[in-house]
NUBAPA-724443 format. One record per residue (C-alpha): residue in three letters; x, y, z. Coordinates in Angstrom, 1 decimal. Each point is the difference from the previous one (the first is absolute). Example, Ala and Ser with C-alpha at 12.3 -4.5 7.8 and 13.67 -1.06 7.14 Angstrom:
<nodes>
NODE setor     px     py     pz
NODE   ALA   12.3   -4.5    7.8
NODE   SER    1.4    3.4   -0.7
</nodes>
This chain:
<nodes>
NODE setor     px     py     pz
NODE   UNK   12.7   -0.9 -120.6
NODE   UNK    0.3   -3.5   -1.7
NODE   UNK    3.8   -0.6   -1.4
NODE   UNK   -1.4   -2.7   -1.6
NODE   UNK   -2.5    2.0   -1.6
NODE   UNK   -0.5   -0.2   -3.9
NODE   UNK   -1.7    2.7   -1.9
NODE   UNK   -1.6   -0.8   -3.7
NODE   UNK    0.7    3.3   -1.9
NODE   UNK   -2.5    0.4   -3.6
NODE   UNK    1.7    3.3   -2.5
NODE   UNK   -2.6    1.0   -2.0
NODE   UNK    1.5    2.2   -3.0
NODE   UNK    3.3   -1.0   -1.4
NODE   UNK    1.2    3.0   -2.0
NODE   UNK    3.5    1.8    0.8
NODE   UNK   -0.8    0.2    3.4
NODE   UNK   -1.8   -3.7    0.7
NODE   UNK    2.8   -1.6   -2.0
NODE   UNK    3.0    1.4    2.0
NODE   UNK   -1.8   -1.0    3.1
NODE   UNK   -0.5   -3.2   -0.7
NODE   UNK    3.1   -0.8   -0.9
NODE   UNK    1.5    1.9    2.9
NODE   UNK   -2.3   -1.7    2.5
NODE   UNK    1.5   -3.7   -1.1
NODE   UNK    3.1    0.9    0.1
NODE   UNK    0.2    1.4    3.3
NODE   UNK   -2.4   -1.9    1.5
NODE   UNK    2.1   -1.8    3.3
NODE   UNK    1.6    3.4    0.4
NODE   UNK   -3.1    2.1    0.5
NODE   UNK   -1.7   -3.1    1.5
NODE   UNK    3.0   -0.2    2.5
NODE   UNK   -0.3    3.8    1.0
NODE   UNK   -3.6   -0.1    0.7
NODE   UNK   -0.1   -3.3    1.6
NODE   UNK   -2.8   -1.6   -2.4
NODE   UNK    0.1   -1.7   -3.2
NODE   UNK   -1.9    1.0   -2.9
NODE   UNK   -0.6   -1.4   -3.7
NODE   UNK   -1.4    1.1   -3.4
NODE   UNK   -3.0   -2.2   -0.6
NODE   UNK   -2.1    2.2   -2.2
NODE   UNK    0.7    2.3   -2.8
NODE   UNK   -2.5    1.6   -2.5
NODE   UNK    0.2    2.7   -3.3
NODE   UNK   -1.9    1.4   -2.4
NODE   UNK    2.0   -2.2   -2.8
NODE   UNK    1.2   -3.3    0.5
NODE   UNK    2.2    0.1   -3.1
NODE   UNK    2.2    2.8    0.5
NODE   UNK    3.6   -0.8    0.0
NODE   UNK    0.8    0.7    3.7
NODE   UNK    3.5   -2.6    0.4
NODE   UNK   -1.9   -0.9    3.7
NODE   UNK   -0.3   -3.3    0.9
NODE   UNK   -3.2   -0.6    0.6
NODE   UNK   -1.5   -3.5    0.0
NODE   UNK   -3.7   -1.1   -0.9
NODE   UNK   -1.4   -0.8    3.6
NODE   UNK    1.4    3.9    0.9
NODE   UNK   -1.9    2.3   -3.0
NODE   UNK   -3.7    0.6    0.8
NODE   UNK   -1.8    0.9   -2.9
NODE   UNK   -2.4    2.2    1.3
NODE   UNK    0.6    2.4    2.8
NODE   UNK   -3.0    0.1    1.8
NODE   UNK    0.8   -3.6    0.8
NODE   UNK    3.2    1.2    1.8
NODE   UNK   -2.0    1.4    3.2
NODE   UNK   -2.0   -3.1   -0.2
NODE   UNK    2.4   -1.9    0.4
NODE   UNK    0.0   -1.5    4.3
NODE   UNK    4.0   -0.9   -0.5
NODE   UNK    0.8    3.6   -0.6
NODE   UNK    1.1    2.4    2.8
NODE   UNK    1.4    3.0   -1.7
NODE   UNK   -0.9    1.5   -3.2
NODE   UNK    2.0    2.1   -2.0
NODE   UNK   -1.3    2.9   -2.3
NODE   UNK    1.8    1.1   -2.8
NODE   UNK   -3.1    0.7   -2.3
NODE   UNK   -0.1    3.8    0.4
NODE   UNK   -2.9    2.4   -0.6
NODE   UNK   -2.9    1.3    2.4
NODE   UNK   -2.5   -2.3   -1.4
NODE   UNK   -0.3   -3.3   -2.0
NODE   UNK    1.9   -2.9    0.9
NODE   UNK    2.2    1.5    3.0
NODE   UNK   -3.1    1.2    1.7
NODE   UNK   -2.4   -3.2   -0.5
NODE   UNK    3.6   -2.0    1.1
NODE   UNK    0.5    2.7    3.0
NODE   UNK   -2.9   -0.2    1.3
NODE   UNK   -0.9   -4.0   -0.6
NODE   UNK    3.3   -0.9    1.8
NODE   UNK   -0.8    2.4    3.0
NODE   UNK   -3.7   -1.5    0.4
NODE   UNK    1.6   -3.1    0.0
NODE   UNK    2.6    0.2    2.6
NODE   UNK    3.1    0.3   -2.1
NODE   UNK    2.8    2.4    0.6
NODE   UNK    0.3    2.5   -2.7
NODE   UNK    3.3    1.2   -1.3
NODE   UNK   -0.4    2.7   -2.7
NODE   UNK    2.4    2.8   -1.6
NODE   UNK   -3.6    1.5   -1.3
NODE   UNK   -0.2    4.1    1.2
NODE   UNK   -2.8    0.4   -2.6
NODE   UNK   -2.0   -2.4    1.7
NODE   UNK    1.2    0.5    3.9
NODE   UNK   -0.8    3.9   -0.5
NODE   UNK   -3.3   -0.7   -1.5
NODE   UNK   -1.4   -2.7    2.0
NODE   UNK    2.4   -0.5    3.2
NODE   UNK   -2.4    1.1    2.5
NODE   UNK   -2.5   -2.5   -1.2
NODE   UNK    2.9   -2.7   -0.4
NODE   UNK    1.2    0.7    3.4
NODE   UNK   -2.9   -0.5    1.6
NODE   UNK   -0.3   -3.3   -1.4
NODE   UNK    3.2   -1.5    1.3
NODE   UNK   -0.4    1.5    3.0
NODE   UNK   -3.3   -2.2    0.7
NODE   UNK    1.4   -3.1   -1.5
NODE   UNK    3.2    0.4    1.9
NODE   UNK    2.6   -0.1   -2.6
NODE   UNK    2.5    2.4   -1.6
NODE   UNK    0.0    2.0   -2.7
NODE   UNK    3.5    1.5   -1.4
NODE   UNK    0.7    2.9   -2.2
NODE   UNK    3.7    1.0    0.7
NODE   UNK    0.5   -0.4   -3.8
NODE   UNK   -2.9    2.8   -1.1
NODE   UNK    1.6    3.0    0.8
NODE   UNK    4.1    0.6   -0.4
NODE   UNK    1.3   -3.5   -1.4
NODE   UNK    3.2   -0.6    1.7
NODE   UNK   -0.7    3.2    3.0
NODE   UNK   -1.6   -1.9    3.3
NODE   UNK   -2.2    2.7    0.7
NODE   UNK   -3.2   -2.1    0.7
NODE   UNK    1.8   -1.8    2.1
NODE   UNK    2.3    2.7    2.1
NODE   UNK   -3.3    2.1    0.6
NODE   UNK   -2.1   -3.1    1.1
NODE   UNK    2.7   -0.8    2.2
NODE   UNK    3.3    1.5   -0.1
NODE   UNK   -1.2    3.2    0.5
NODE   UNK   -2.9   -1.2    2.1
NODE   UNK    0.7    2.6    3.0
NODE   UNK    0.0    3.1   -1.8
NODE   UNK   -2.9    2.4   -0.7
NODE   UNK    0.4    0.7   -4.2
NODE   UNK   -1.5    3.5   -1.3
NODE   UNK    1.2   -0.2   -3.4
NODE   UNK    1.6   -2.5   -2.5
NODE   UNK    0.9    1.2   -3.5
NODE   UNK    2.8   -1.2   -2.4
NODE   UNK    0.6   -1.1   -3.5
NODE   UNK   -1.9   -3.6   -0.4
NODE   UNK    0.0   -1.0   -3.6
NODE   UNK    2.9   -0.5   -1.7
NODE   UNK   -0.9    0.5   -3.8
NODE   UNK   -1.2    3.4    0.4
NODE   UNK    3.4    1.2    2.3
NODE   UNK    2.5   -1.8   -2.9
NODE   UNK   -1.9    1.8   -2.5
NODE   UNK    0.3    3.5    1.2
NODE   UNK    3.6   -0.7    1.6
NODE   UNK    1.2   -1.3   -3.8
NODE   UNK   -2.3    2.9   -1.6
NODE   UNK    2.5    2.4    2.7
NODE   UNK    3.3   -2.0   -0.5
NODE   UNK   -0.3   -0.7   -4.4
NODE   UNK   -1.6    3.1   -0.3
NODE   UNK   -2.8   -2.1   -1.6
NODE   UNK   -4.1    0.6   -1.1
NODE   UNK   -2.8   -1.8    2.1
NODE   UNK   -0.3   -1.8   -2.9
NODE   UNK    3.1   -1.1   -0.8
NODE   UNK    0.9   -1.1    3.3
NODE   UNK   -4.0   -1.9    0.5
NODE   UNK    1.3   -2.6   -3.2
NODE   UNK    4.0   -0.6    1.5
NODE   UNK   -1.7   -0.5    3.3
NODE   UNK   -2.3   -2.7   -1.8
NODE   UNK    3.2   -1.3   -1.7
NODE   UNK    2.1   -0.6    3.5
NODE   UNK   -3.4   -1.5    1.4
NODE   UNK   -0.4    2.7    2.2
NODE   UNK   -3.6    1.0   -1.5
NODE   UNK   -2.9   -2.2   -0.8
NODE   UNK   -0.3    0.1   -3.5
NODE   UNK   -3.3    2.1    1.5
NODE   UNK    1.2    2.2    2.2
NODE   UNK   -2.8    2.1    1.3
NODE   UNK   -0.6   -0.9    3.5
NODE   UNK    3.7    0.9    0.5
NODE   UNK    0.0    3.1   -2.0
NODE   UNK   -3.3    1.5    1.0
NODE   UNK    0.4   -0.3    3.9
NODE   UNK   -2.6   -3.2    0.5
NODE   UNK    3.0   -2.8    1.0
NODE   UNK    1.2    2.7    3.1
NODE   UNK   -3.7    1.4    0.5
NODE   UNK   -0.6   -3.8    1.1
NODE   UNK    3.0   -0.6    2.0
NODE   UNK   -0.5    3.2    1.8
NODE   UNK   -4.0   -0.9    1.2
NODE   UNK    1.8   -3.1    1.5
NODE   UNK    2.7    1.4    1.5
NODE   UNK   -2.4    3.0    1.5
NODE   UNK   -2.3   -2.9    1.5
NODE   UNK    3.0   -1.9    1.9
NODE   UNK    1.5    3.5    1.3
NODE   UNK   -2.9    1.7    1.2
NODE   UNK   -1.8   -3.5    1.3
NODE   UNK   -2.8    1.0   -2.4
NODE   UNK   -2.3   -1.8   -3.0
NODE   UNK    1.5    0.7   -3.1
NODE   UNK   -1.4    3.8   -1.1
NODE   UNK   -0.3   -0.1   -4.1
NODE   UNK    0.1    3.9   -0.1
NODE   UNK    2.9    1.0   -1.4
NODE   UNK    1.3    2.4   -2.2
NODE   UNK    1.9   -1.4   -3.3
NODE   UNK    2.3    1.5   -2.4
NODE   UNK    2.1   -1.7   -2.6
NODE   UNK    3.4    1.0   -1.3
NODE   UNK   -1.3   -0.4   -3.8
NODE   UNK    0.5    3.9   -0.2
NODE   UNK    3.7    0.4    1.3
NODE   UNK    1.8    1.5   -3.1
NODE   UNK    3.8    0.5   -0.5
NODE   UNK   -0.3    3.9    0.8
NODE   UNK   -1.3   -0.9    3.4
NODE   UNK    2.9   -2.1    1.0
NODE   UNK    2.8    2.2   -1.2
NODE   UNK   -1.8    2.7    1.7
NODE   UNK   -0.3   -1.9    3.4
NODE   UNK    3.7   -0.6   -0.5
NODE   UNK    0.7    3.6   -0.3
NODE   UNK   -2.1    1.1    2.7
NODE   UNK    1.5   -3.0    2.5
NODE   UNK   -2.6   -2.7    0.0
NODE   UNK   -0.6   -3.4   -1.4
NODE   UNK   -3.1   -1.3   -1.6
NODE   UNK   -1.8   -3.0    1.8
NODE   UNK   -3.0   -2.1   -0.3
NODE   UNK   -1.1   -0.1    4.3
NODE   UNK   -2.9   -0.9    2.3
NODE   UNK   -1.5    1.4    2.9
NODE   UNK   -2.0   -0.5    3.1
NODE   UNK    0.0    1.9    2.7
NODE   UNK   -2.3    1.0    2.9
NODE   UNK   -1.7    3.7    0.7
NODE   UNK   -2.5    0.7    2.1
NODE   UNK   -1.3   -3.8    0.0
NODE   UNK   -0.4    0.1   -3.1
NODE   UNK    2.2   -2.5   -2.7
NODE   UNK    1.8    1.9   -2.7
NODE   UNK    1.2   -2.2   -2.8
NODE   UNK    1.5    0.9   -2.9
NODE   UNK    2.2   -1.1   -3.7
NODE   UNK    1.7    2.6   -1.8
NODE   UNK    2.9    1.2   -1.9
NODE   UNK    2.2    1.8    2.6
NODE   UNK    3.1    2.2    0.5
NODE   UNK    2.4   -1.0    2.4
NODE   UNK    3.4    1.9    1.0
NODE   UNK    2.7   -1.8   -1.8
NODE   UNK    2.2    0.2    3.1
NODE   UNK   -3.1   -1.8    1.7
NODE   UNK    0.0   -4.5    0.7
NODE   UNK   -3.0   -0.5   -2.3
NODE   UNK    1.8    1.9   -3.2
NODE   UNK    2.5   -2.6   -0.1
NODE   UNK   -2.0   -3.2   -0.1
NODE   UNK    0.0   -0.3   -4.0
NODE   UNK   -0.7   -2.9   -2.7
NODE   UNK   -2.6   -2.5    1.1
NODE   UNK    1.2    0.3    4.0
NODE   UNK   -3.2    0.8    2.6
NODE   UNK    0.4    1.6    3.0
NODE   UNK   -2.2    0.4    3.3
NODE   UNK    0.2    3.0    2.6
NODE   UNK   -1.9   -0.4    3.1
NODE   UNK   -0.5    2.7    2.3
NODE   UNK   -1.1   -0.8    3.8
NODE   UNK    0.5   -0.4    3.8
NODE   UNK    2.7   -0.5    1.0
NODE   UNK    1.5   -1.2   -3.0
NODE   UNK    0.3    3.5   -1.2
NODE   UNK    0.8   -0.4   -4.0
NODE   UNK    0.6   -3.6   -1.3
NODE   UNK    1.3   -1.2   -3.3
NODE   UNK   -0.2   -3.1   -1.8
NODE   UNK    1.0   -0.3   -3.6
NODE   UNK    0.5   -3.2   -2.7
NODE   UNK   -1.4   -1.8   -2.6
NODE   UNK   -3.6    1.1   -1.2
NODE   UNK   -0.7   -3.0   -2.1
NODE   UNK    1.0   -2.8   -2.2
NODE   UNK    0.0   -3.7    0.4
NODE   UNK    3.1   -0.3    2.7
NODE   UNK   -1.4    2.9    2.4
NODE   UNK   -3.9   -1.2   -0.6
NODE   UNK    1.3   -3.2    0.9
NODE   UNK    2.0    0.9    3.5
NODE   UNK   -3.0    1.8    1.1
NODE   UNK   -2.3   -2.9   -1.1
NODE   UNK    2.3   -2.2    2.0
NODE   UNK   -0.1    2.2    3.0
NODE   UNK   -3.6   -0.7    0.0
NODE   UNK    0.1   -3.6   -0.3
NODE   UNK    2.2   -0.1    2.4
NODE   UNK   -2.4    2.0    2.2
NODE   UNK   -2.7   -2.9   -0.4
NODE   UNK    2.5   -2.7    0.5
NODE   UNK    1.1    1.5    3.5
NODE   UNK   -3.7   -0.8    1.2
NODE   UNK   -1.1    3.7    0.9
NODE   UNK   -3.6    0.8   -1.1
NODE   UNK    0.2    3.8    0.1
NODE   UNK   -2.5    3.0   -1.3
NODE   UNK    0.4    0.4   -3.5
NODE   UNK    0.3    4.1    0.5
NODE   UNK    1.8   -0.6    3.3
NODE   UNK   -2.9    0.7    2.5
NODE   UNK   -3.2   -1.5    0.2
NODE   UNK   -2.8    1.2   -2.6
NODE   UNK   -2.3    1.0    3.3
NODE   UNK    2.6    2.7    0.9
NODE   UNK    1.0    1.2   -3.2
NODE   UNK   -1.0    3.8   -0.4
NODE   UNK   -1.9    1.7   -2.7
NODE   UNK    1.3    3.4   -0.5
NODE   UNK   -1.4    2.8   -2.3
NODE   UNK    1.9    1.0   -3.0
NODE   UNK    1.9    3.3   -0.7
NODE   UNK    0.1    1.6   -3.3
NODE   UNK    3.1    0.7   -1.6
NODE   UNK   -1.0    3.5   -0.3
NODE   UNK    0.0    1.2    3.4
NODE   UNK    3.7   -0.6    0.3
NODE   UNK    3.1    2.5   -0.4
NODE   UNK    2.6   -0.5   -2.7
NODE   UNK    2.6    1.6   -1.6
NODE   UNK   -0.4   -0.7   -3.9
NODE   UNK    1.9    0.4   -2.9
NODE   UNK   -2.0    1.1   -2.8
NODE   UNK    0.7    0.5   -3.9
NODE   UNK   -1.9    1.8   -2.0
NODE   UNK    0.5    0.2   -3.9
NODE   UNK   -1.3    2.6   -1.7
NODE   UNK   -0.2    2.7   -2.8
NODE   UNK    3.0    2.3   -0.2
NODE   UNK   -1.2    3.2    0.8
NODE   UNK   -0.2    3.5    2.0
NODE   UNK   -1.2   -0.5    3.1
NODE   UNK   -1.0   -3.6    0.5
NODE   UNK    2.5   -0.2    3.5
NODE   UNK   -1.4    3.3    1.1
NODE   UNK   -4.1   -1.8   -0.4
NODE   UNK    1.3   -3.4    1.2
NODE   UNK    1.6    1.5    3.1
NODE   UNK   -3.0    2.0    0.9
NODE   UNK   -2.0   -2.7   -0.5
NODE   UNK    1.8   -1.9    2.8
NODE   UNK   -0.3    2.7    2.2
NODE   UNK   -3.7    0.3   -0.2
NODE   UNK   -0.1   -3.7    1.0
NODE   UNK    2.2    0.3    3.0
NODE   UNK    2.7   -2.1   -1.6
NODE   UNK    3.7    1.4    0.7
NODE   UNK    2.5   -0.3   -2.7
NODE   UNK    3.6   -0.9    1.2
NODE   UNK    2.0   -0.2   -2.8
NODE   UNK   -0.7    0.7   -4.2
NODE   UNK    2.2   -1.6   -2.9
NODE   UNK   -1.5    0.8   -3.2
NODE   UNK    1.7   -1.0   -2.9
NODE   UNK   -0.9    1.3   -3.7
NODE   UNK   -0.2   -2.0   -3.4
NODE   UNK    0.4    2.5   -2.3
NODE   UNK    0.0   -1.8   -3.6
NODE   UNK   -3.3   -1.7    2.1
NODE   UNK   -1.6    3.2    1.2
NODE   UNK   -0.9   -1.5    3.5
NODE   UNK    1.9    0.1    2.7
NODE   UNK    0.1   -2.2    3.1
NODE   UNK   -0.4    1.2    3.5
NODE   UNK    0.4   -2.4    3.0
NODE   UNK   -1.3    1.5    3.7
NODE   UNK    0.9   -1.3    3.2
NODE   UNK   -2.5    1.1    2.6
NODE   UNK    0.5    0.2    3.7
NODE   UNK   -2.0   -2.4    2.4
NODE   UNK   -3.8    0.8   -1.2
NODE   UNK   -3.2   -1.9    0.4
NODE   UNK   -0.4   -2.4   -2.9
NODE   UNK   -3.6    1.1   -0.3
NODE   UNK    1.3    3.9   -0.9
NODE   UNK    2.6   -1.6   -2.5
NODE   UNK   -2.7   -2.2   -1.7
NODE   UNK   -2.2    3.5   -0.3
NODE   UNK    3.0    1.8   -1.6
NODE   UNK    0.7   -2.8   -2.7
NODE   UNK   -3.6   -0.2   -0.8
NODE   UNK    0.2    4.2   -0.6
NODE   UNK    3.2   -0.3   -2.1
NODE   UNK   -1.5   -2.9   -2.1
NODE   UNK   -2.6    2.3   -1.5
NODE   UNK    2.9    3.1   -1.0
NODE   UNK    0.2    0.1   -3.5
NODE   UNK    3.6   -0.2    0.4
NODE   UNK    0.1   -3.2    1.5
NODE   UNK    1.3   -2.5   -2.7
NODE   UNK   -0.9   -3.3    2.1
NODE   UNK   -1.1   -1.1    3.1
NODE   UNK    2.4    1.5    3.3
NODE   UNK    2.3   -3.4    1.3
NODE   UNK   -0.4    0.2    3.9
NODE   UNK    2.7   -2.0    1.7
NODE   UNK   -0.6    0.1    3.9
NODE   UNK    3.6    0.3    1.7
NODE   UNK    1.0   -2.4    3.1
NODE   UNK    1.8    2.0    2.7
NODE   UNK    0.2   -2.8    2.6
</nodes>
């Protein structure tokens, strides 16, 4: 290690995120210089639009006006990525800086769960390092305690809650007894939604995070089968009934390995409220690993914004500044594994399961029998009639079944005649 060491850092991307770093970088530049024993200075930055008000100080020899002259550049060391996206700018940039010997610093999960394996590779032949702490979790080090903290232990599963809009929606839709809809626009009014929310809401930000998290646990290339499901369909009726039946609604993801095989999964889930995970609300993220010996390991915080993007982004700078060229996914790419992948549908769940419908003689009598005949066992019924509506609402809680035989029974009762709309599966958590 050279103290004397200086490292030229280029941000490309100066939004929320890019801003905040900037600025934090300068002004704690001899303190984080000081505590990894090598200087480092911001020679480079570059955004989609120069004009933007931005109150940075930024002077004319540091802007670059095109990006792709950022990884050309022989005076940069590290770049920084704050485009975003799987494709476009943040991959060309990715990739050009890589081929180019540049360390690579990115808070990009769309991109690192798409084309990490390839990327990986990459760095590993040119020798340099690239970062992603700040892709999956924000402010949680879990890239960094599974790469290293946990480095001894043998992980078979990692689930959690790890994005922070959809957990502050459905804790605020539980807490204000609030619609989806309501909650979606005050979540975009606090700036805790994108003004387009979808990757969040439909499962697509955790599905991400997940395939990288899988790939660093299991020493494996990153698996894109994976089962996705959003929390768009969440209604009022199925949070007050969670609360009455001693569960919480939350947005989690799931790997786990069976049988060497990779089972990953994103869905709306029922967890006991008396459980950790029920009370990690607003836009919090939490991380449960399971493994040997560790046993059960927690680590919760900050899922995102600019000050806990920023201490994980400066977690990997100072990862590059302490001189260690180390495997992007923690091992070398020649003894990563490729395992097959499991299908949601050959696991066991207890499920909650509404079911509107007309209200009538003997629809409880068919619906029971009709989990019978598909080897589903019923646990508990609450039905609850609408009278001036003439529907009535029952909600099922099954015993552990395979998900396969629950899919089979939904897929009978949405053809009944007294089926108002499509049965609400909501897979329950018993961990």
């Amino acid at each position: 290690m050279n103290k004397n060491k200086i490292y030229n850092i280029a941000i490309v991307g100066l939004g929320n995120i890019g801003s905040y770093l900037f600025k934090f970088l300068n002004k704690n530049r001899n303190y984080l210089s000081n505590k990894n024993n090598a200087g480092f200075r911001i020679i480079y930055v570059s955004a989609k639009n120069k004009k933007k008000k931005r109150n940075l100080k930024i002077t004319k020899k540091q802007w670059i006006g095109n990006y792709i002259d950022v990884f050309k550049k022989k005076d940069v060391d590290i770049i920084i990525e704050l485009i975003g996206g799987a494709e476009g700018p943040a991959k060309k940039l990715v990739f050009g800086a890589l081929k180019n010997k540049k360390h690579v610093i990115t808070a990009n999960k769309a991109l690192i769960s798409k084309y990490g394996d390839q990327l990986s590779k990459i760095a590993e032949i040119n020798k340099v390092n690239l970062e992603f702490e700040a892709a999956v979790c924000g402010g949680v080090p879990i890239i960094r305690s599974i790469k290293e903290g946990l480095i001894g232990n043998k992980i078979n599963r990692i689930c959690g809650i790890f994005n922070g809009t959809s957990n502050y929606v459905l804790s605020s839709m539980d807490l204000n007894k609030s619609s989806f809809k309501d909650t979606i626009t005050k979540a975009k009014a606090l700036g805790y939604a994108e003004s387009n929310p979808s990757s969040d809401i439909n499962g697509d930000d955790v599905a991400s995070k997940v395939k990288i998290l899988s790939s660093l646990c299991f020493n494996s290339f990153i698996n894109e089968n994976i089962h996705v499901e959003g929390i768009k369909d969440i209604k009022e009726e199925d949070i007050v009934n969670a609360n009455k039946l001693g569960y919480k609604i939350k947005l989690m993801g799931f790997s786990e390995i069976f049988g060497n095989k990779i089972f990953q999964r994103v869905h709306p889930t029922l967890v006991k409220k008396t459980s950790y995970i029920a009370g990690v609300d607003g836009v919090l993220n939490a991380v449960i690993i399971n493994g040997k010996p560790i046993g059960k390991n927690i680590i919760q915080g900050e899922g995102a914004g600019p000050s806990a993007t920023t201490s994980a982004l400066v977690s990997d700078i100072s990862s590059v500044l302490r001189g260690n060229i180390k495997f992007p996914f923690a091992i070398s790419n020649s003894k990563r594994k490729k395992y097959s992948s499991g299908k949601i549908i050959d696991l066991f769940f207890s499920s909650y399961i509404r079911l509107d419908v007309k209200d009538k003689y003997g629809v409880l009598s068919d619906v029971t029998k009709i989990f019978s005949n598909n080897k589903v066992s019923i646990k508990r019924v609450l039905q609850s009639p609408y009278k001036n509506k003439k529907r009535s609402s029952i909600v099922i809680i099954t015993h552990r079944s395979k998900d396969n035989y629950i899919q089979k029974t939904l897929k009978t009762l949405a053809k009944k005649s007294y089926i108002i709309q499509k049965p609400k599966l909501i897979r329950i958590e018993n961990g």
